[in-house]
C-alpha positions as CSV (number, residue, x, y, z in Angstrom):
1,X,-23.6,-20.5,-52.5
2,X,-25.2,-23.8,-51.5
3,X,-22.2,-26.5,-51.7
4,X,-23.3,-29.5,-54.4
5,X,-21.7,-32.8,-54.1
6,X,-21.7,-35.9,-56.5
7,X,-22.3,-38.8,-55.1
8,X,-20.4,-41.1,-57.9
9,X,-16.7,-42.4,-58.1
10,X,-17.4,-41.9,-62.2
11,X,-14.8,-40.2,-63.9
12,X,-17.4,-39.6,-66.8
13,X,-20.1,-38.3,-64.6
14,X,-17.5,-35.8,-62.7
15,X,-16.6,-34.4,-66.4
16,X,-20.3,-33.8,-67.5
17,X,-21.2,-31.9,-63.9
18,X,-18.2,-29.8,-64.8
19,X,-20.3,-28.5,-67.9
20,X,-22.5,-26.7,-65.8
21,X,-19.5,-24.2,-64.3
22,X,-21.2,-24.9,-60.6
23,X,-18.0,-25.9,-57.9
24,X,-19.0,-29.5,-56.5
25,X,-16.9,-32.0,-54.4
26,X,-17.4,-35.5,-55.1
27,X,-18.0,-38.2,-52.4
28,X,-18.4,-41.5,-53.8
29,X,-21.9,-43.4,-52.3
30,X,-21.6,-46.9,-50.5
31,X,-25.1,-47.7,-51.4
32,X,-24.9,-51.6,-52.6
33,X,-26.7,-51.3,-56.4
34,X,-28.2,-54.5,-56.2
35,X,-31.7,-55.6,-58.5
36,X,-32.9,-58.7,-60.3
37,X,-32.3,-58.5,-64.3
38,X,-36.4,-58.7,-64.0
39,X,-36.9,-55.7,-62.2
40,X,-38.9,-52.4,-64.1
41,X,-35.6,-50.4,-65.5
42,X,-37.1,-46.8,-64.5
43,X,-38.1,-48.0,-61.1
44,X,-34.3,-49.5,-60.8
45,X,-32.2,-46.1,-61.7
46,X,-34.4,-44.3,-59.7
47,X,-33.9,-46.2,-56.9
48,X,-30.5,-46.6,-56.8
49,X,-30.3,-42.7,-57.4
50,X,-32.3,-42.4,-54.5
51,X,-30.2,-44.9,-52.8
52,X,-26.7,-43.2,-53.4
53,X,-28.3,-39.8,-52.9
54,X,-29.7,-40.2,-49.6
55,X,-25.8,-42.4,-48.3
56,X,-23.9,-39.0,-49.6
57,X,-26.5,-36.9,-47.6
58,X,-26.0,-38.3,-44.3
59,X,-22.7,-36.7,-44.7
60,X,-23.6,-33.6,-45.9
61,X,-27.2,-32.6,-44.8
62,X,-27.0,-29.1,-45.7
63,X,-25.6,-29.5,-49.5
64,X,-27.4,-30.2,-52.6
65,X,-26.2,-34.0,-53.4
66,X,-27.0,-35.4,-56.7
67,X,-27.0,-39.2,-57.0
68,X,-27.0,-41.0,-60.5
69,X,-27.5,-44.8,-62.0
70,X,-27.7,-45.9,-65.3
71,X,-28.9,-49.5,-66.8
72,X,-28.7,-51.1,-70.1
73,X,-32.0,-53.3,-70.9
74,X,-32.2,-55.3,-73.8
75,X,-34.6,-58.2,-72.9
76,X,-33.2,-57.6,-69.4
77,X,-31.1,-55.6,-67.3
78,X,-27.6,-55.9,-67.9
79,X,-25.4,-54.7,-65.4
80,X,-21.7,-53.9,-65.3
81,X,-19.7,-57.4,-66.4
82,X,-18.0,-59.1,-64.0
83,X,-15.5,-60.6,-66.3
84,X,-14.8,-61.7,-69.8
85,X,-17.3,-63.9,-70.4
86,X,-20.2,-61.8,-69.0
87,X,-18.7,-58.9,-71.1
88,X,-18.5,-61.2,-74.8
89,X,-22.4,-62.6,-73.8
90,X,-23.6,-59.1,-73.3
91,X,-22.2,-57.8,-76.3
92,X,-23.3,-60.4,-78.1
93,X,-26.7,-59.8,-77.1
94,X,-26.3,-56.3,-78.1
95,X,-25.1,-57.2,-81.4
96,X,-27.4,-55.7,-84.5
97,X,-30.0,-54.6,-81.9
98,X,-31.8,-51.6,-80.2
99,X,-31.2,-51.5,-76.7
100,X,-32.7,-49.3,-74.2
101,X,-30.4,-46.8,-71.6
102,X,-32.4,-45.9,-68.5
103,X,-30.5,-42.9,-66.7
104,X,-32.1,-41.9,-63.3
105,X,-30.8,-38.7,-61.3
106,X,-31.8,-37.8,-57.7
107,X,-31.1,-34.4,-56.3
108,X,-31.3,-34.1,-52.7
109,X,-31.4,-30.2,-50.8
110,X,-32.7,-30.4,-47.0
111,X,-36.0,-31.6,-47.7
112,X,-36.4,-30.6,-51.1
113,X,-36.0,-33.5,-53.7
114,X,-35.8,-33.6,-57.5
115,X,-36.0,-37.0,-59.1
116,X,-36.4,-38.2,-63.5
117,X,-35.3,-40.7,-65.4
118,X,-34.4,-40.6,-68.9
119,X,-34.4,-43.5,-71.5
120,X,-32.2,-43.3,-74.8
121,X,-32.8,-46.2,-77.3
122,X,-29.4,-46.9,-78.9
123,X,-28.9,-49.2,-81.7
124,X,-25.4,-51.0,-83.1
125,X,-23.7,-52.4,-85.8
126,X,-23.6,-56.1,-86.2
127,X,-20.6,-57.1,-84.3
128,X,-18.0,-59.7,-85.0
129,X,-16.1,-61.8,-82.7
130,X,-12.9,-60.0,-83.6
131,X,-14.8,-57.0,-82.8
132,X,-15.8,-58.2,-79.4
133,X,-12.9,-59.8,-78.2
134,X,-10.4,-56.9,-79.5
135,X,-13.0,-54.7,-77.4
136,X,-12.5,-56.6,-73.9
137,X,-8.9,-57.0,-74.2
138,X,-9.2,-52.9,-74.6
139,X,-10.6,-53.3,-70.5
140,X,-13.0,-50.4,-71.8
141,X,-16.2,-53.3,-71.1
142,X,-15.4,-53.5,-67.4
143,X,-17.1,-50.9,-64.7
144,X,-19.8,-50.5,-67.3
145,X,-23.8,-51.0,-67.9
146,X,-23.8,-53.6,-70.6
147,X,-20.3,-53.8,-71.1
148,X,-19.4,-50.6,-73.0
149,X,-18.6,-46.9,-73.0
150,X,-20.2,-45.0,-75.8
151,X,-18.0,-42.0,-75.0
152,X,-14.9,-44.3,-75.9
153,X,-14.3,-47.3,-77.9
154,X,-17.7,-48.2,-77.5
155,X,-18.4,-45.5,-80.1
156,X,-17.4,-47.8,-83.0
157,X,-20.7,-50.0,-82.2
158,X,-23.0,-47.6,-82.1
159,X,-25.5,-47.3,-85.1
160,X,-27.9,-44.6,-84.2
161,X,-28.9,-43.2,-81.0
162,X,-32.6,-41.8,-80.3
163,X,-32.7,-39.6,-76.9
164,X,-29.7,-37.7,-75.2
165,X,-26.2,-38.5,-75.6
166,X,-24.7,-38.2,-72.7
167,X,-27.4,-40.0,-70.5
168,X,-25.7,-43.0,-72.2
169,X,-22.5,-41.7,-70.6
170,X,-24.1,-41.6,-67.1
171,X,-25.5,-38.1,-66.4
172,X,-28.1,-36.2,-68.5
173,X,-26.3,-33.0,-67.9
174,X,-29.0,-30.3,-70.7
175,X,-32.0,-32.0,-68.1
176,X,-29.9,-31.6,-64.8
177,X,-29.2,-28.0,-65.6
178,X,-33.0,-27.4,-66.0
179,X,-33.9,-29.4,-62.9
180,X,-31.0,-28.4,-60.5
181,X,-31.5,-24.3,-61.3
182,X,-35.2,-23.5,-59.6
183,X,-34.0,-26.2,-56.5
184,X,-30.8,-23.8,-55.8
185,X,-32.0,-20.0,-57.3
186,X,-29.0,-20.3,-59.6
């Protein structure tokens, strides 16, 4: 069976490949994410994917490595905070609005390569101070897009959500599964 690696240090992302009952190792990427908050969201995931993908695969040239990157945009791109301040103005931003979640996913097999993007719009409460600042003293803001994690406290901002779940999370695992099984004959 053709070995898979993730190329992602994420927690999250290691749980959601487990869903699809595959063994896979995972080797965090040292590919710098760096854009401009004006850059086009798709093109961004997508390359980063690409980016982290292609570092892993240096390693491992004969394994199927997946790469992932995921962006909040509302107005613009808003990264990971780098502290509390950056966290309470993104948030605030945020606050009683839709915002759109770009997910892009690069698969990379020998020369065979795979590459989508999805985008989840995702709308929240209004959001108090209280709310805000009770969040960041959680930590749960830090070491993620836009400064919160739907799959944990995040949740309690979250109004609706149009497009998959857990692309928000950081890997759109039903669309993986679909794109992954041709590439491998699994």
């Amino acid at each position: 069976m053709t070995e898979i690696i993730l190329a992602s240090a994420s927690p999250r992302r290691k749980e959601l490949l487990s869903y699809l009952n595959l063994p896979f190792k995972v080797q965090p990427s040292s590919f710098e994410e760096l854009f401009s908050p004006a850059d086009v969201p798709e093109e961004v995931v997508l390359r980063l994917a690409k980016g982290k993908a292609a570092d892993v695969a240096q390693q491992y040239p004969d394994a199927a490595v997946i790469g992932c990157d995921t962006i909040v945009v509302c107005e613009q791109i808003l990264g990971k905070p780098r502290n509390e301040k950056e966290a309470e103005l993104m948030l605030n931003q945020l606050s009683d609005r839709t915002h759109t979640v770009w997910t892009g996913v690069s698969i990379l097999y020998g020369k065979k390569r795979v590459e989508f993007v999805e985008r989840t719009e995702v709308t929240f409460w209004p959001l108090t101070q209280k709310d805000i600042q009770a969040y960041i003293k959680s930590g749960d803001c830090f070491d993620k897009a836009g400064a919160y994690g739907i799959q944990s406290g995040g949740a309690l901002f979250v109004r609706k959500i149009h497009g998959d779940y857990y692309s928000v999370v950081g890997l759109p695992v039903a669309r993986l599964k679909r794109e992954i099984a041709p590439l491998l004959s699994i």
